[in-house]
N, CA, C and O of each residue as an XYZ file, in Angstrom:
336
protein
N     144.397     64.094    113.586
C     143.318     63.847    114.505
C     143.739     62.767    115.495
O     144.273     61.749    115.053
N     143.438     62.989    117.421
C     143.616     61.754    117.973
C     142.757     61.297    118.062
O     141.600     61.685    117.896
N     143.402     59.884    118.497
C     142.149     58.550    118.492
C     141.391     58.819    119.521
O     142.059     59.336    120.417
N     140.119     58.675    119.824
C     139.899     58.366    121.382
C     139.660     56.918    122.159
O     139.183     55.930    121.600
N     140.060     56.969    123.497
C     140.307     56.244    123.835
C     139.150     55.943    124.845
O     139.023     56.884    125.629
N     138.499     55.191    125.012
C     137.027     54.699    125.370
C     137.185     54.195    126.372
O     136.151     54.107    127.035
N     138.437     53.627    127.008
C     138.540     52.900    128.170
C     138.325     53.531    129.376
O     137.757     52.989    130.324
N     138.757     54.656    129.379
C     138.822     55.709    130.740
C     137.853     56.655    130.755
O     138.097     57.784    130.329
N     136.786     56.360    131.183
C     135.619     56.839    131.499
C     136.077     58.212    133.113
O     135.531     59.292    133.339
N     137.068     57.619    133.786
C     136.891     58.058    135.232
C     136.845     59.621    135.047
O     136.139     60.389    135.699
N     138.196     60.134    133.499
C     137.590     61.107    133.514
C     137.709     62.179    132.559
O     138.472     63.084    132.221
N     136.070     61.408    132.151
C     135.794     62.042    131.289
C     134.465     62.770    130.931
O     133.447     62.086    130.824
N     134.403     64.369    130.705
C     133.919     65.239    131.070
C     132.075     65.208    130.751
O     131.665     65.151    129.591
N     131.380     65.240    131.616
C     129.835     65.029    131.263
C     129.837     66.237    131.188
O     130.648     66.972    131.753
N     128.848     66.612    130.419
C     127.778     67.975    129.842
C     126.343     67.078    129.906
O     125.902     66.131    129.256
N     125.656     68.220    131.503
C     124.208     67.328    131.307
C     122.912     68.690    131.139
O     122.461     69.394    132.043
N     122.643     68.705    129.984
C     121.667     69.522    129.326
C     120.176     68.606    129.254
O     119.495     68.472    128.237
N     119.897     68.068    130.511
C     118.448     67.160    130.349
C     117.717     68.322    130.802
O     118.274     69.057    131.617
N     116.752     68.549    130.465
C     116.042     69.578    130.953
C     115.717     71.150    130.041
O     114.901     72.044    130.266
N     116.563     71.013    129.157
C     116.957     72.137    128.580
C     116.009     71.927    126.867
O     115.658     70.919    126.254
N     115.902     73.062    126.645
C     115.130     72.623    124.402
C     115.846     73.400    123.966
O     116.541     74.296    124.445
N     115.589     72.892    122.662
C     116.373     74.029    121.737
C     116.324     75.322    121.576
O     115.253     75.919    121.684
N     117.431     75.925    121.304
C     118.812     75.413    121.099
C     119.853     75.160    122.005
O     120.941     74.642    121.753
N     119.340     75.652    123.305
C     120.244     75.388    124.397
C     121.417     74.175    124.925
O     122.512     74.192    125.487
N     120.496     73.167    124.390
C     121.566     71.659    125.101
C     122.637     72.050    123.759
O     123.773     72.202    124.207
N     122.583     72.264    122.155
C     123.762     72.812    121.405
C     125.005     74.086    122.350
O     126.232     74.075    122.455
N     123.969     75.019    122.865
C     125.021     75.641    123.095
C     125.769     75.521    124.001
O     126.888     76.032    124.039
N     125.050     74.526    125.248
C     125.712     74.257    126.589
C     126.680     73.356    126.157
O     127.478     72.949    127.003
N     126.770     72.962    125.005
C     127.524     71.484    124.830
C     128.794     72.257    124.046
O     129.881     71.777    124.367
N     128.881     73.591    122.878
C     129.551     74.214    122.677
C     130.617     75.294    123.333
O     131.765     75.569    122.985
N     129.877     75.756    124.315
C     130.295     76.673    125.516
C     131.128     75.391    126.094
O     132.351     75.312    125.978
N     130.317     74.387    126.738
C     131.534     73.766    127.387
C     132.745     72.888    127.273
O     133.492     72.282    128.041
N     132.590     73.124    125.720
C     133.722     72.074    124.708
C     134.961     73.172    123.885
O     135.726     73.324    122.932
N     134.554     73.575    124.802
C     135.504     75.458    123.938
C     136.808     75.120    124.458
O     137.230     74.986    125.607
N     137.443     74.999    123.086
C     139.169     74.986    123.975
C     139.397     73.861    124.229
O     140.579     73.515    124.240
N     138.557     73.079    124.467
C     138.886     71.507    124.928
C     140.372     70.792    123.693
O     140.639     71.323    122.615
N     140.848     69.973    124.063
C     141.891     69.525    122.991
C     141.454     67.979    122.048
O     141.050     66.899    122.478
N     141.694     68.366    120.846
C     141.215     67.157    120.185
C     141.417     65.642    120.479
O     142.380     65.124    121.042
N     140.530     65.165    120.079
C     140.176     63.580    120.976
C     139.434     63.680    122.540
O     138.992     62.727    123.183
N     139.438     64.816    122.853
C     139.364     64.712    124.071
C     137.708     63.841    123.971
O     137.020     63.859    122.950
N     137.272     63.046    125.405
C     135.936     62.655    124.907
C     134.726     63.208    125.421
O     135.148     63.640    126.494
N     133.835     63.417    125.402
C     132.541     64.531    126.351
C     131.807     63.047    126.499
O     131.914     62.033    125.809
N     130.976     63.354    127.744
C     129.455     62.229    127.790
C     128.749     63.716    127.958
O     129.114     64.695    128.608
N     127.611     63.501    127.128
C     126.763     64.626    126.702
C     124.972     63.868    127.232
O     124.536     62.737    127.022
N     124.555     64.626    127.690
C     123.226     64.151    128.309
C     122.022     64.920    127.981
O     122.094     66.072    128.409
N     120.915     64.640    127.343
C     120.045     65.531    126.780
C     118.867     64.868    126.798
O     118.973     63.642    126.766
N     117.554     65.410    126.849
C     116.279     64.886    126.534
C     115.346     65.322    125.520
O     114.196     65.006    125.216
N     116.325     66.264    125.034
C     115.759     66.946    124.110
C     114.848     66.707    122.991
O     115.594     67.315    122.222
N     114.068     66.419    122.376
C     113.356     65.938    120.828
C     114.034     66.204    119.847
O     114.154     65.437    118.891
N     114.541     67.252    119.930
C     115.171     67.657    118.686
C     116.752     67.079    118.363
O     117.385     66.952    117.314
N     117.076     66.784    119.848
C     118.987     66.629    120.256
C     119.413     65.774    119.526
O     120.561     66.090    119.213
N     119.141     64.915    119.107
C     119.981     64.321    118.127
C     120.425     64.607    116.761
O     121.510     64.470    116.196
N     119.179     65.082    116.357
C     119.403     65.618    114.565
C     120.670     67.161    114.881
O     121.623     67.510    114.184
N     120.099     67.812    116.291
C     120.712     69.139    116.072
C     122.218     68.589    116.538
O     123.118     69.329    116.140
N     122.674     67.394    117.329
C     124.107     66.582    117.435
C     124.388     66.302    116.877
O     125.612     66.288    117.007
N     123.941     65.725    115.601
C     124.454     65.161    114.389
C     124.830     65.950    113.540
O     125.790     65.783    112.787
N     123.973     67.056    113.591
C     124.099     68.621    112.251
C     125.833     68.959    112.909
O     126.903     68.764    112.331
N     125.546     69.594    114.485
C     126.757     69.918    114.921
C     128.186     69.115    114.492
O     129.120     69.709    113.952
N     128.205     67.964    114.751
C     129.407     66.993    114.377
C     129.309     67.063    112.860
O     130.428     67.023    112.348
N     128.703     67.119    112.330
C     129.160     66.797    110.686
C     129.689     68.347    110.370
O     130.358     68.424    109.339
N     129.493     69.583    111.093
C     129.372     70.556    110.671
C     130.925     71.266    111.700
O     131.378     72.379    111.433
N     131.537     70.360    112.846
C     132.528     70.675    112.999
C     133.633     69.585    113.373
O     134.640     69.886    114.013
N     133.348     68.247    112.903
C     134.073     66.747    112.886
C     134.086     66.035    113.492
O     134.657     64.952    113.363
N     133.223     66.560    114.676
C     133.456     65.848    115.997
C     132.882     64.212    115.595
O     132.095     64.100    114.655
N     133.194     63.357    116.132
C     132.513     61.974    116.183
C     131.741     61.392    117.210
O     132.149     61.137    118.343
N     130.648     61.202    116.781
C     129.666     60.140    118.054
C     129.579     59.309    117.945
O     128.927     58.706    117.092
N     130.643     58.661    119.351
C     131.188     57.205    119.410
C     129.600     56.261    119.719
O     129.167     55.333    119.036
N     129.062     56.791    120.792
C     128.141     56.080    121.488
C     127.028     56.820    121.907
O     127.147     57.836    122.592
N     125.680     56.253    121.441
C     124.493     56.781    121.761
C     123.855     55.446    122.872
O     123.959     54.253    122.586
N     123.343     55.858    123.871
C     122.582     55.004    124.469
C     121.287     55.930    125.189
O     121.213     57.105    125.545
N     120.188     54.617    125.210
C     118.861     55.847    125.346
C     119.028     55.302    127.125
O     119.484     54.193    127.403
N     118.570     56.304    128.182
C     118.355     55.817    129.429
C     117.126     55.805    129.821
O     116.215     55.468    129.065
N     116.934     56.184    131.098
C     115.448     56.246    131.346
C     114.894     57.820    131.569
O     115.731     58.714    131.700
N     113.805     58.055    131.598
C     112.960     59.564    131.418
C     113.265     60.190    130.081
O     113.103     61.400    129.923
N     113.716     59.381    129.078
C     113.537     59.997    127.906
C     115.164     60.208    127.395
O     115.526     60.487    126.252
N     116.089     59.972    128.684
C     117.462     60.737    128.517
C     118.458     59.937    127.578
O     118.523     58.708    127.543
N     119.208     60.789    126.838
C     119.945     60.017    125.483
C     121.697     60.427    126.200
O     122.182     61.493    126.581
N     122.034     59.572    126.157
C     123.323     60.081    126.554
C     124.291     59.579    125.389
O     124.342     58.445    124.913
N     125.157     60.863    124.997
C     126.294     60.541    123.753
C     127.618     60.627    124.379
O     127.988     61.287    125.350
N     128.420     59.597    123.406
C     130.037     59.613    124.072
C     130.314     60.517    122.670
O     129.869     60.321    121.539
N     131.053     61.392    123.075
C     131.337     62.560    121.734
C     133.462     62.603    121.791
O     134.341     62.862    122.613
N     133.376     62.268    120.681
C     135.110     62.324    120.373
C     135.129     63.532    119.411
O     134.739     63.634    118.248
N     135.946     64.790    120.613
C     135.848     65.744    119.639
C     137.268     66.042    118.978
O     138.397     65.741    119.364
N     136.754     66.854    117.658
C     138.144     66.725    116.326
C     139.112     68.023    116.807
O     140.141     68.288    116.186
C-alpha cells in the first residue's frame, strides 16, 4: 500500500456529489475512482445525510482510508480519501 501524501493538494482530484442522495454520491465517488492508482488522494464533497455512514461502509469494505473530514457551510462535508 502507498502512503499518501497530504501536502499537494494542487492536484488532487475533487468528486463533488453535493446535491445528490442516496445512493448516488457512493456511486459518483466509485465511477470516478475506477482505475485510479493506489494512494492516489480524492477530496470528495457531499451533503448527503446518509454520506458518511455509506463512506465509511465503502472504505472499510474496500480499504480505502479517510484521512480528513471537515464539515463546511450548507451542510457540505468534504473528505480527503486515500485510496488502497
Amino acid at each position: 500500500m502507498r502512503a499518501c501524501d497530504l501536502t499537494d493538494q494542487s492536484t488532487t482530484p475533487q468528486i463533488d456529489a453535493v446535491g445528490l442522495r442516496c445512493p448516488l454520491p457512493i456511486l459518483r465517488f466509485k465511477k470516478r475512482t475506477q482505475g485510479l492508482p493506489s494512494g492516489t488522494q480524492i477530496e470528495f464533497m457531499t451533503d448527503d445525510p446518509s454520506g458518511r455512514r455509506d463512506l465509511q461502509t465503502l472504505c472499510k469494505l474496500t480499504g480505502h482510508r479517510i484521512e480528513r473530514i471537515r464539515e463546511e457551510d450548507a451542510g457540505v462535508i468534504r473528505y480527503r480519501i486515500c485510496l488502497a
